[in-house]
Residue, then its C-alpha position, 0 to 999 in steps of 0.5 A: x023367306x020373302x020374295x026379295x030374300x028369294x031374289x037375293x039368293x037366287x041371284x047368288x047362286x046364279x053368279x058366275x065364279x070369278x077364279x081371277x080373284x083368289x091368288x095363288x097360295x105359294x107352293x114351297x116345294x118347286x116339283x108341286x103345282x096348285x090350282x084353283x078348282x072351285x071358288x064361292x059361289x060354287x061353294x061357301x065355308x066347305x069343311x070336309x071333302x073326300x074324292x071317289x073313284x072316279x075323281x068326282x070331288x064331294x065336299x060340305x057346305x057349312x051354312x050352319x056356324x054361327x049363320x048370321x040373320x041376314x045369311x043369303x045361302x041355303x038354311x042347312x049343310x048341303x054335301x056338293x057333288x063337284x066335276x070337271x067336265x071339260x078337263x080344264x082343271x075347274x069345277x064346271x058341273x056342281x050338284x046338290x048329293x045330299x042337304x038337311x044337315x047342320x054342323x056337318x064337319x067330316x067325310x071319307x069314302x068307303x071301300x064299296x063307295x058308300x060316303x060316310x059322314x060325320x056332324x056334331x051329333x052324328x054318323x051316317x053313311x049315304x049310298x047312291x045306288x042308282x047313280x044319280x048323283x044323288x043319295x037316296x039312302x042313308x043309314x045312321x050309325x052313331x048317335x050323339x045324345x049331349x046339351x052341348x051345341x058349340x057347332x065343331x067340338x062334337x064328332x069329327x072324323x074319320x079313318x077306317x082300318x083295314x076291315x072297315x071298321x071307323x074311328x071317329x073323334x068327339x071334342x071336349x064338348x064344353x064339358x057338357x054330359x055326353x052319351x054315344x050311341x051305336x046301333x047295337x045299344x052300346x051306350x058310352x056316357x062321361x062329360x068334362x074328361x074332354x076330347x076322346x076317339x072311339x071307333x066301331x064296326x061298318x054297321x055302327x056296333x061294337x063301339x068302344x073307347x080308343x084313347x082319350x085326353x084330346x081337347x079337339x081331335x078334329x081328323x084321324x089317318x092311318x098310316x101304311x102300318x096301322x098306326x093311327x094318328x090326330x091332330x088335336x087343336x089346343x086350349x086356349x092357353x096351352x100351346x101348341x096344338x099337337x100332333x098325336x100317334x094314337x094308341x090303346x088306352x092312350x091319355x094324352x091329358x087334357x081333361x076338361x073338369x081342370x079347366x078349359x084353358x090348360x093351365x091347370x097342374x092337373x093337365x099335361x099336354x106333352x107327357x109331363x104327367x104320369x100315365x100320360x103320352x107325349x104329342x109327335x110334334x107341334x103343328x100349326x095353329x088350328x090343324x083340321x085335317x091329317x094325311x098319311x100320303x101313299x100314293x105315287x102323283x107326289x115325289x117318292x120321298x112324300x110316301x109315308x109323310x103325314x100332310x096336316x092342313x092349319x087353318x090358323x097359320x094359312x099352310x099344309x104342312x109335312x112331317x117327317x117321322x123320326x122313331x123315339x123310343x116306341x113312338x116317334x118325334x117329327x120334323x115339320x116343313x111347309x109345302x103351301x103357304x098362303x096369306x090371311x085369306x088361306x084356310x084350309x080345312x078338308x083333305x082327300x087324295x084323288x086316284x092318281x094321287x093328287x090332293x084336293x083342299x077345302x080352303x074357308x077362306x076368310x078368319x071369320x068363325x060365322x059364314x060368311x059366303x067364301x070358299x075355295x077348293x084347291x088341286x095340289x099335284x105334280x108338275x111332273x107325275x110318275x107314270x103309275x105302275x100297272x097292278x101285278x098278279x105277282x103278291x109280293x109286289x101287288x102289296x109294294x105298290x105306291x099307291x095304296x087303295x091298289x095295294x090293299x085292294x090286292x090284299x084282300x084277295x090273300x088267302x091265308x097262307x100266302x099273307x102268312x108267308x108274307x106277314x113273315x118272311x117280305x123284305x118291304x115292311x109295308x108288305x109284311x104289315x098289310x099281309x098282317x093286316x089281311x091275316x088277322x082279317x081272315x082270323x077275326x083278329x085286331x090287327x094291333x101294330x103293337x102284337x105285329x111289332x112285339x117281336x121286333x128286336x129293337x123293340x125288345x131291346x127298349x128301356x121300359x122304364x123311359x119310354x111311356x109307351x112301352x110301359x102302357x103296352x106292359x101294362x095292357x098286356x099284364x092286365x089282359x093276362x089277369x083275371x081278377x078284378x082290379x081292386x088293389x094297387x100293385x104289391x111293387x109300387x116301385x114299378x112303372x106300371x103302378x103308375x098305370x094301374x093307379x091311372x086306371x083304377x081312378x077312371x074307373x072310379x068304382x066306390x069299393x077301391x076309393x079307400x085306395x087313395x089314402x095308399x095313395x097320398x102316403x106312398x114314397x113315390x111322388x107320381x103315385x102321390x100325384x095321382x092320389x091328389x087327382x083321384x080324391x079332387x076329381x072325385x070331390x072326397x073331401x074327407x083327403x083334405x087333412x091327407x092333403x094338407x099334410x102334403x105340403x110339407x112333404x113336397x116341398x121339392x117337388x113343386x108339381x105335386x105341391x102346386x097340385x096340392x094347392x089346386x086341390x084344396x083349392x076346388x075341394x074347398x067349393x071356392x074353384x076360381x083358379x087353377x093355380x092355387x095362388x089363393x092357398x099359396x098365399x095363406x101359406x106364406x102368411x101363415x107363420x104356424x108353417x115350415x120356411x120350406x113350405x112358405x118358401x114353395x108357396x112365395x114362388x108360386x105367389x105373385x109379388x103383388x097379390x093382395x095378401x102378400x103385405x108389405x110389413x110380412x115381406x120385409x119381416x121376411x127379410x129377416x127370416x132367420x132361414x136364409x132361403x126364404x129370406x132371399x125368396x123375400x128379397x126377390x119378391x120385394x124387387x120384383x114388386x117394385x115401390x118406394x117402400x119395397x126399395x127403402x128396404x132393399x137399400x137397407x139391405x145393400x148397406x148392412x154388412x151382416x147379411x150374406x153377400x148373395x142376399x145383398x146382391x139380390x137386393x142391389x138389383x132392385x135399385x136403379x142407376x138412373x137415381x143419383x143415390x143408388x148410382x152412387x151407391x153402385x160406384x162406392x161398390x164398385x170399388x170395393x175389391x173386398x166384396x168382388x160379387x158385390x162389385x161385380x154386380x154394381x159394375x153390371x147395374x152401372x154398365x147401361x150408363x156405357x153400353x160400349x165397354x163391352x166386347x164385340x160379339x160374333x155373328x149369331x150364325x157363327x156358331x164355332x166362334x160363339x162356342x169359343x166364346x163360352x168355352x170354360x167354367x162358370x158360376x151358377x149363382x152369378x148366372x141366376x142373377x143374370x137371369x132374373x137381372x133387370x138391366x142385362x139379360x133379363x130372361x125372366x121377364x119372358x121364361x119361368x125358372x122353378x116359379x118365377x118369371x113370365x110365362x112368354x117363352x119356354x120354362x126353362x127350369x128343367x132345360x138341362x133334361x132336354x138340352x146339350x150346352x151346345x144347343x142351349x147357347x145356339x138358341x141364345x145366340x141365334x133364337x131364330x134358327x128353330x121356333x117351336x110352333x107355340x112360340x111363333x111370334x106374329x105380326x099383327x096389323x090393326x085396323x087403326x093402322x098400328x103394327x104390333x109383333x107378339x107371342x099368343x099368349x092366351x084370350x080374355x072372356x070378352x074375346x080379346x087375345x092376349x099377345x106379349x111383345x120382346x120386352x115381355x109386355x102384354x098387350x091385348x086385342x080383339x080379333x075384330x080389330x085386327x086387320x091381318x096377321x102373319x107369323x114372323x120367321x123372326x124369334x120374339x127374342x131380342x137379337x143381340x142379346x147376347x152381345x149384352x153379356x160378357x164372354x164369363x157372364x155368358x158362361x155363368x149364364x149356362x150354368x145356371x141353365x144346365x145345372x141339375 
């Protein structure tokens, strides 16, 4: 460095910190105060951040992401040792515990006081035995052996069980090949499965697989009763990021070789796939960091709530667990909330119970010199309870360092009567926890709750989590090696077998995927496609091409099918499989089935759907793939495609319900078709061909329509759609151009925009009741990937829009109320904050009549 370089930094260190200049992030929650405890230059860009026993707060300075040339702090990572010494609340004593790192994410104090720590390539842990506030040793625990370098989709971490042992995450590492190393030589090698979790004793041995199909599971807690949970941020273009309880063996299905974006339908992100698990919640944009609260600073009702802090959405957030089958949905509620400038990272509960958060500061991923760290506690604390000797009530205590503390002094037979026979199930599960400690046993929830009535009494056949739990067990009790595939192919845990038997890949059972493609059941078939394309056994391609006949109604499979043939080929430049589907649909050698599937999934205007085909589709003699024409041919739009639709609208050979589609791609405002549609109109003779021609004309006076309700008036909307209604009027209103007009923004079984949910499977997940509250009032409950943004630019125009997804070049993809999409780049954004206001136009609605409402729910609903 240069002496004026060397000026520079030392003058930067040397500043005094300004805490006027960082305002206060709102607290949702009026019981609850935040202050300020330390603001740059104390500390820049921290990451993770733990608290010990004496309340001294540990936190990372990152000096290594993305470090710009001309970067005037320290060259490495620095852990800080930060104090109140004066008890004013504000860091005035900051030491330098430990430096040399890079990419340095996460920390967390054990038992003994040692601090563990987590970069992108390593684990170690570091003591200060002399206490002197500083580390002087350090050992090494895991090792991560990779080309890959992007500085935070390496280790993350960390959560430690009741004996100690650490679980860790790894993101998906772009792909790259991988080996984690323990300090016993236990070696774990993959690249492109994606995200995993791994866990391994206090001395770095043992390491072992937990779960995978993360893309980035930054953080891991666990909860009072062994459950372990992540957060996990989202591909690029697969909303939302999740919320995760994580299990033994669990594959929450993001799989990196499929495409880093998530699109592929090989990539489940919420259970859509077989042998697959569900996320908890949606959470915020980018979660860093996961809490399960026992302690006793925050009111009482917060014990046992999950805190995750989003860097992206400027909050920490709660949830609320509600059971769902074997597992659990969750309710979110903001507790702090910020501006653009409120990132927060790093979480750690103090002794008494309050939190500390580690706060980025600015929307740059390089550092760029800020950092904050925030005191989130009471107003009023409970006064703590002093310890009992008593057992039962040592392990009923709040807050829950003391209470595990008090349960590692059980001895066996009293954490037997306990495991057993406590009331509070807090005590029972941490006197389990300790009983299978002195047994030098795993201490699963899932053998503590097997007993458990209500888990008993579950249907296997619907929960995911119960038949991986089934399937596991079957499988410890078996000896034999898995080569074959389960003689019921009917059972849910074939599904899991032929899951399992695909990762393990071993040459000796590949010949199993032909059993595989033929079964009679679609989600062993799905898997077989999988297996033969991850694998790239080309010699399935006659297989698979011979599917596609056979799934014609179901379009997953289908679609997989496409992708497939599409990567074993060599090509490998989508994940769609539009390239194959349109062959299909020009390939006349093809069933109308197939090439009706396959026009779904084909955009109206790609460049091998010519327009001579789609109008010699018309004409099909299959009336469902010539409606499927028709509909492409409106879509498509242009003065040819609309020649052939008014032919259409003229002709009375065709069925009524083809020439109602075709009249929908002709427009009012052209003398014409205006014409047209008043001719039509009057034509009692044909109602739903005058019904239509009197909605396309409808735009030219908007204020026949009846007044509507207020959207919050949920009785009088209620009312309003009581009675029966006609699903083929209803599709129509929905992929309509002037009323309604959903599709431009939600996908039905292939078509339609990919802004809002796909509502082609709504009628599984929704009562009428709900669907037509979210109609009516879109607002009442926005789910975390649909939060629309409002977005200043640096031109000073203001743009509201749904994330979308993001170019190469880094410009972010956002669509607006109309469907439109409109691009970005984030260095062209001034400041960005969500709305509370959905992306649906409001009033839409009161563009329906009260029967083309009800037409409109039952299309939705139907089966």
């Amino acid at each position: 460095m240069n002496p004026l370089c060397l000026l520079v930094a030392l003058s930067t260190f040397a500043a005094e910190p300004d805490f006027s200049k960082a305002p206060l992030p709102k607290v949702v929650d009026d019981r609850l105060e935040i202050s300020l405890f330390a603001i740059d230059p104390q500390v820049t860009t921290p990451t993770g951040i733990a608290v010990d026993e004496q309340g001294i707060v540990y936190v990372i300075e990152n000096n290594t992401h993305f470090r710009p040339k001309e970067y005037n702090r320290p060259e490495l990572d620095r852990i800080l040792r930060m104090q109140d010494t004066n008890g004013d609340g504000r860091a005035d004593k900051v030491d330098e515990f430990y430096t040399g790192l890079r990419n340095t994410m996460s920390l967390v104090f054990e038992t003994d006081g040692s601090l563990l720590v987590a970069t992108r390539n390593e684990v170690f842990r570091l003591q200060d035995k002399d206490k002197d506030g500083k580390a002087e040793t350090r050992t090494d625990l895991i090792k991560l052996e990779t080309a890959g370098n992007y500085p935070h989709n390496g280790l993350a971490g960390f959560a430690l069980d009741f004996v100690g042992n650490i679980y860790f995450g790894f993101g998906e590492n772009l792909g790259a090949d991988y080996k984690v190393i323990g300090t016993d030589g236990t070696t774990l090698t993959g690249g492109g499965e994606g995200g995993n979790i791994y866990s391994c004793d206090a001395g770095g041995k043992k390491l072992r697989l937990v779960a995978t199909g993360f893309w980035n599971p930054f953080h891991v807690t666990f909860d009072a009763f062994g459950r372990l949970f992540t957060v996990d941020n989202d591909p690029d273009s697969r909303p939302p990021c999740r919320l995760l309880h994580v299990v033994e063996g669990g594959d929450y299905g993001f799989r990196f070789r499929n495409g880093r974006k998530g699109v592929s339908p090989f990539t489940a992100w919420n259970g859509e796939l077989p042998a697959t698990l569900p996320m908890v919640a949606g959470t915020g944009e980018a979660p860093c960091a996961v809490m399960a609260y026992e302690s006793d600073n925050l009111p009482a009702e917060y014990r046992g709530e999950l805190l995750v802090t989003s860097w992206g959405d400027h909050r920490l957030e709660r949830y609320t667990l509600k059971p769902r089958g074997a597992s659990f949905s969750a309710e979110m509620k903001p507790v702090v909330t910020g501006d653009q400038n409120f990132r927060p990272v790093g979480l750690a509960m103090a002794p008494d119970g309050s939190l500390y958060m580690s706060d980025w500061v600015d929307k740059s991923y390089p550092i760029h010199g800020k950092g904050r760290i925030w005191h989130l506690r009471a107003k009023k604390p409970a006064i703590r309870e002093p310890l009992s000797d008593e057992p039962a009530i040592a392990l009923a205590h709040p807050h829950r360092p003391w209470r595990e503390a008090a349960a590692r002094k059980l001895a066996s037979d009293q954490a037997t009567k306990l495991s057993e026979e406590a009331e509070d199930e807090r005590v029972r599960s941490l006197a389990y926890e300790r009983l299978c400690s002195l047994k030098n046993q795993d201490a699963t929830l899932a053998a503590h709750r097997a007993h458990e009535p209500g888990i008993r009494s579950m249907d296997i056949a619907h929960d995911p989590w119960l038949q991986l739990a089934a399937y596991q067990a079957e499988r410890a009790g078996d000896k034999c090696e898995l080569n074959s595939l389960a003689a019921d192919s009917s059972s849910p845990l074939a599904i899991w077998q032929a899951a399992e038997l695909q990762r393990v890949d071993a040459p000796s059972t590949r010949h199993l995927i032909a059993d595989l493609l033929s079964s009679d059941y679609a989600d062993l078939r799905f898997l077989g496609i999988r297996w033969a394309m991850e694998s790239k056994l080309t010699e399935h391609v006659p297989a698979i091409e011979k599917l596609l006949e056979r799934e014609t109604l179901n379009r997953r499979n289908f679609e997989a099918a496409l992708v497939a043939l599409d990567r074993l080929s060599g090509r490998n430049h989508e994940n769609t499989g539009e390239y194959f589907a349109a062959k299909l649909v020009i390939s006349p050698q093809r069933s109308a089935a197939t090439r009706l599937m396959a026009l779904r999934m084909v955009s109206p205007n790609h460049a091998d759907l010519k327009l001579p085909l789609l109008i010699e589709l018309t004409k099909h003699a299959d009336k469902a793939l010539q409606f499927e024409a028709v509909r492409t041919l409106r879509l498509r739009g242009g003065e040819e495609s609309v020649a052939r639709l008014r032919e259409i609208v003229a002709d009375d050979k065709p069925e009524e319900k083809l020439r109602c589609e075709a009249l929908l791609g002709l427009s009012a405002e052209l003398e014409q078709d205006r014409a047209k549609f008043q001719r039509l109109a009057n034509q009692k003779d044909h109602p739903n061909l005058q019904s239509e021609a009197l909605r396309m004309l409808r735009e030219q006076n908007p204020k026949s329509l009846p007044s509507s309700p207020e959207p919050k008036n949920q009785a009088a909307w209620n009312e309003r759609a009581t009675g029966n209604g006609n699903p083929e009027i209803g599709e129509r209103i929905f992929f309509h151009p002037k009323v309604a007009s959903c599709y431009k923004c939600h996908e039905y079984r292939g078509r339609g925009g990919r802004v809002g949910p796909d509502l082609s499977t709504v009628a599984k997940s929704m009562t009428r009741e709900r669907l037509l509250q979210s109609i009516v009032d879109p607002s009442r409950e926005i789910a975390p990937q649909f939060t629309p943004w409002v977005i200043q630019a640096t031109d000073g125009t203001s743009k509201t829009g749904v994330y979308v997804g993001e170019e190469v070049d880094g410009h972010v993809r956002y669509a607006d109320n109309t469907g439109t999409i409109f691009k970005l780049h984030p260095r062209d954004v001034e400041y960005r904050k969500a709305s509370d206001k959905s992306i649906m136009p409001e009033g839409l609605p009161g563009q329906l009549t009260p029967q083309e409402l009800r037409d409109l729910l039952a299309f939705l609903l139907q089966p």
